[in-house]
N, C-alpha and C positions, 0 to 999 in steps of 0.2 A: 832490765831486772830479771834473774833468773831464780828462783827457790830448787833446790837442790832436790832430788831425790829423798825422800825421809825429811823433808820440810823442817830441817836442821840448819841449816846453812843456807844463805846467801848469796847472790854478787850481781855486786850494781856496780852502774857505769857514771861519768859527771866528772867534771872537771879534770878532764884527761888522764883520768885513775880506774882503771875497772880493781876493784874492793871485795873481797871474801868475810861473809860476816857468822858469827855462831849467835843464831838466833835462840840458842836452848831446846828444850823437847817440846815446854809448853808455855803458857806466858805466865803461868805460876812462878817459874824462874826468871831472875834477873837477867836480862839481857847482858853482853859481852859489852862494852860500849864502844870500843876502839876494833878498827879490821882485824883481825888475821892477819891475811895477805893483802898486796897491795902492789900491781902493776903499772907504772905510768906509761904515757904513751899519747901522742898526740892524737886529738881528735877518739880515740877510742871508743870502739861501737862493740856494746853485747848481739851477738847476729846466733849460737846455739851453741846447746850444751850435748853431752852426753857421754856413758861412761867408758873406761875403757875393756878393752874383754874382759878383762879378769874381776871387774867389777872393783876392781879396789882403790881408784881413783879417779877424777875427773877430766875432762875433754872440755875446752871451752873454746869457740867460735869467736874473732871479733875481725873488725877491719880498725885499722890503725895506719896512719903514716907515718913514714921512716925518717927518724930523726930531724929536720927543722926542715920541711917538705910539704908545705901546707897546699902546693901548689899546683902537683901533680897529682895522681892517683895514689890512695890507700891500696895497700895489701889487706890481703885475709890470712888472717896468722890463727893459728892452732897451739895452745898451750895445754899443759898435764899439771895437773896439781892433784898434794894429797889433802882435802880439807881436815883431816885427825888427825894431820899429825903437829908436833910442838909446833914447829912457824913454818907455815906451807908456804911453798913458793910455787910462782908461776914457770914452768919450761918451757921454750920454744921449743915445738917439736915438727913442726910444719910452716911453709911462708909460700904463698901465688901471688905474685905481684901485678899490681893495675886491676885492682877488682873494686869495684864503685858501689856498687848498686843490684838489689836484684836480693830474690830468696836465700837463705842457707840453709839446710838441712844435712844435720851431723849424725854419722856413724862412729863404731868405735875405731874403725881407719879408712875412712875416706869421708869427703863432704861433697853433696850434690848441690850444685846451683844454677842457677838460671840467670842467664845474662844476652842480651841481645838476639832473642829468638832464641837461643842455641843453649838446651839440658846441657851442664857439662859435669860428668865424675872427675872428679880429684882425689887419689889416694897419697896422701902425705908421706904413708911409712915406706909406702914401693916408690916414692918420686913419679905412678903412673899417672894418664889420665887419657879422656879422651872426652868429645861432646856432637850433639848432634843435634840438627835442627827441629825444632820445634813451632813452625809459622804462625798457626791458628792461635798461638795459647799467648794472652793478655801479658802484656809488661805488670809483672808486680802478682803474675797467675799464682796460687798454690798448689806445692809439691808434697809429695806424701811418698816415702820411700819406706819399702818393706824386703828387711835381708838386702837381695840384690836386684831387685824392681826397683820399678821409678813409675808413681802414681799421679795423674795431672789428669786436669779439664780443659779443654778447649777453649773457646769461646763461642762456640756454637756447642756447647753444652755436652760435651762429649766428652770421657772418661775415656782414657789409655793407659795402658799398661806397657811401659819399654823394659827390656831385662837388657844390664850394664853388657857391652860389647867385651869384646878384649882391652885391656888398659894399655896403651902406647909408654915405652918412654917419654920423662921429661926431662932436659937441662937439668946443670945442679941447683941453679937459679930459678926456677920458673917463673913467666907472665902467665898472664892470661890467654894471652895469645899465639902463645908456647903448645896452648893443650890442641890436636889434632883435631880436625872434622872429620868425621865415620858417619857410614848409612845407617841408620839403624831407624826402622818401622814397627811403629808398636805392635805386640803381638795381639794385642786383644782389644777392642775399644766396642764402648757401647753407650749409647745414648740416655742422659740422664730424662726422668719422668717430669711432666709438666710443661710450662708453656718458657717461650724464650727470654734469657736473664741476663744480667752483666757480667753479674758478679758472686763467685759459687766457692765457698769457703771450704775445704777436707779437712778434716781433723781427724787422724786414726791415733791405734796403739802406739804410746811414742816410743823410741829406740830403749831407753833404757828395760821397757816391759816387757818387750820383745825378747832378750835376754833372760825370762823367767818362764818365759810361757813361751807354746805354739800358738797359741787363739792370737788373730789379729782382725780388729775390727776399722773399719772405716764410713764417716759419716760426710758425705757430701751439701752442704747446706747453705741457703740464700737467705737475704733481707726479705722478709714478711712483706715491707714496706711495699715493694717489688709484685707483689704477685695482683692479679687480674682481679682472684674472687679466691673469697675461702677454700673452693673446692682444690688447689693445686697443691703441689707437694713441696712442701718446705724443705723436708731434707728427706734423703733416702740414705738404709743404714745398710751395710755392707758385712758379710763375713769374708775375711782374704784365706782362700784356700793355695796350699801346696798343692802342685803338679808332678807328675815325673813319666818317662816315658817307655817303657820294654828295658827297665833296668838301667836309665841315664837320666840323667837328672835334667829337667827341661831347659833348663840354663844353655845344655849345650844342643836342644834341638832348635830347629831353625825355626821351626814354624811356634811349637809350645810354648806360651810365657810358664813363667815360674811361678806364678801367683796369678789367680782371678779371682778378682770380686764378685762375688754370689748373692745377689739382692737377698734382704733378709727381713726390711718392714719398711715402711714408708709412714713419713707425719706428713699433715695439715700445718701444722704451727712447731715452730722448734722448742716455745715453752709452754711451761704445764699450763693450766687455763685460768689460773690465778695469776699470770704473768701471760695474759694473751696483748695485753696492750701495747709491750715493751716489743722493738725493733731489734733484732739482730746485727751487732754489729763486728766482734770477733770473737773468734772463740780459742781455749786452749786444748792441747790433747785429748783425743778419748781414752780415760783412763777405764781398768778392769778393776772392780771391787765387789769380788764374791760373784755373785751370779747378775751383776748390775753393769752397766755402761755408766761414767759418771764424766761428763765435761763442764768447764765454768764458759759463760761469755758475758761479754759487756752490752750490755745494750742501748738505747739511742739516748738514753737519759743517766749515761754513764753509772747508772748502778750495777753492782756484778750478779748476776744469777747462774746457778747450779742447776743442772738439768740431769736428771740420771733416767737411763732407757732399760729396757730390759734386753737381754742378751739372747741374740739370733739362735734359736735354735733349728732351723731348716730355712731351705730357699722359698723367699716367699715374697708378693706383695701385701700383704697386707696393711692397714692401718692403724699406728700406736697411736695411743697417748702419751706423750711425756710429763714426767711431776717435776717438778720448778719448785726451788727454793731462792728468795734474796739472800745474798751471804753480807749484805752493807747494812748497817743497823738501819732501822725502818727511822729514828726520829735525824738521820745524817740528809742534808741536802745534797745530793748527787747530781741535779743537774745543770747545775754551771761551773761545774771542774771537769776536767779531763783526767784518768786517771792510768796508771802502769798495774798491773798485777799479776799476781800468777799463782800455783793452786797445786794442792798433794794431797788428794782425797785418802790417801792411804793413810798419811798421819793425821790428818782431819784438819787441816792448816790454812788458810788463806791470807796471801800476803798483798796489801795495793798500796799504792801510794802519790800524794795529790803532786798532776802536774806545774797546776797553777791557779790560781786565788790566792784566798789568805791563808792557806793551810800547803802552801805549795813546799814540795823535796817533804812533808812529814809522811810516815810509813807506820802504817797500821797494821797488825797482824791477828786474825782473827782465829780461836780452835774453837773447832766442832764435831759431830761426829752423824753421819750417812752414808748409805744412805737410813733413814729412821726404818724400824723395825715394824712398823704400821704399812707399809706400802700396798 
């Protein structure tokens, strides 16, 4: 389940249909009740969104298997649609065949993913790509791609920074296995703050934001549950600085990345202190609202909470506080469901929906507005 830019539109995935829905501006209006658009496709997985340069239409990520193929591997197809217009339709505009499993993360022409040890770029529109290994970094790790960086943690707790090589050709056809192996060593890496973890969640400025703004931020962060003693650091929050080097841009120096993370505050607890009980369990984008950092996540009692930080202004350690809001109605019992959601602080929107109970496939859509003017 994806909410759309302007927390307007939808697209969900279920019974081998990914669906484009008009959700309206706000739930004062009547809901659309039938899709828009509507792609079938066996097994169909929503894997990322994001728009295309021109900002005037959509980019969607899924993996799908090709026609009555249940047997081998899914591809990862790339589709363009315009959700404004009369009857949108889905276009193939991208297809890497034998891709199973593992991250996606979408630009407006290329998708970074991680598959078998090895980061690999795929650009759809040039037919390039190329991938490189990555040992340390967990199956299932998080990537964080900025412009033409690639942002990852280790497993020994460590923060790298790769900038995308040259992109190889590929076949007209591509596998996965089509895309080339290149050297390629992160230019920059540094060791996150606190004691040893498993498991260390990023959440930066997503791709679509990045297209409105230079500021990009990134939030590195763990399960509370996890840590030793109060004193450790839950999450450390990042500003991503440009580089450039005597007039070339760092992309083409060998040594410069293109982007480093410039420490900017450190928490205790990833939620405000009203929400010190609840577990970290995933989180969505760090969005920018005004002069605020704003992300949702789920926590161990499947309620959603809203965390908004304040915005790095210099290099720093320091210690925040973050303010927490529940966004799931206080009298809703949240913790024996599982739920999907996702979140547009800009239109003030949040959308979840129950996996399973008695209220299982229902979708609820919340407006509100934050961060409050009290902060």
């Amino acid at each position: 389940m994806a909410l759309i830019p302007g927390g307007r539109f939808l697209l969900t995935t279920g019974s081998s249909k990914l669906q484009l829905w008009d959700l309206g501006y706000s739930v004062q209006k009547m809901i659309y009740p039938f899709p828009l658009g509507t792609l079938t496709a066996d097994s169909v997985s929503l894997r990322a969104i994001a728009l295309t340069l021109d900002r005037q239409e959509l980019l969607v990520a899924v993996t799908a298997y090709d026609g009555n193929a249940p047997h081998g591997k899914p591809s990862l197809k790339i589709y363009r649609v315009d959700p404004r217009s009369k009857t949108p339709r889905f276009h193939l505009v991208g297809k890497l065949a034998d891709y199973a499993f593992g991250p996606v993360y979408l630009t407006p022409n290329a998708a970074v993913l991680y598959l078998d040890k090895y980061v690999s770029v795929w650009n759809w529109s040039e037919n390039t790509g190329c991938k490189w290994k990555a040992t340390k970094c967990p199956l299932g790790f998080s990537i964080y791609v900025c412009d033409r960086a690639v942002v990852a943690c280790d497993s020994e707790k460590t923060l790298h920074v790769w900038d995308f090589p040259v992109l190889l050709p590929l076949p007209s056809s591509p596998k996965v296995d089509d895309i080339t192996t290149v050297s390629n060593a992160p230019k920059f890496s540094t060791r996150l703050s606190g004691t040893g973890r498993e498991d260390i969640t990023l959440s930066g400025t997503p791709v679509w934001q990045q297209g409105v703004s230079s500021a990009r931020y990134l939030c590195a962060m763990v399960d509370e549950e996890n840590q030793l003693d109060q004193e450790n650091v839950a999450f450390s929050l990042f500003s991503i600085r440009h580089l450039a080097s005597n007039g070339q841009t760092s992309e083409d120096d060998p040594f410069i990345p293109s982007v480093l993370p410039v420490l900017g505050a450190v928490g205790n607890h990833i939620f405000g202190h009203d929400h010190q009980d609840c577990h970290f369990v995933d989180s969505s984008p760090l969005f920018t609202c005004d002069d605020h950092l704003v992300f949702c996540a789920e926590s161990d009692s499947n309620s959603i909470v809203a965390t908004v930080l304040p915005t790095p202004k210099k290099a720093s350690d320091d210690t925040i506080d973050p303010w927490s809001m529940s966004m799931t109605p206080a009298d809703e019992d949240m913790n024996q469901i599982s739920v999907l959601y996702d979140f547009c602080p800009m239109s003030g929107r949040l959308i979840y929906c129950h996996t399973d109970g008695p209220r299982e496939g229902e979708v609820c859509i919340t407006d509100f507005l934050m961060p409050p003017r009290d902060m």
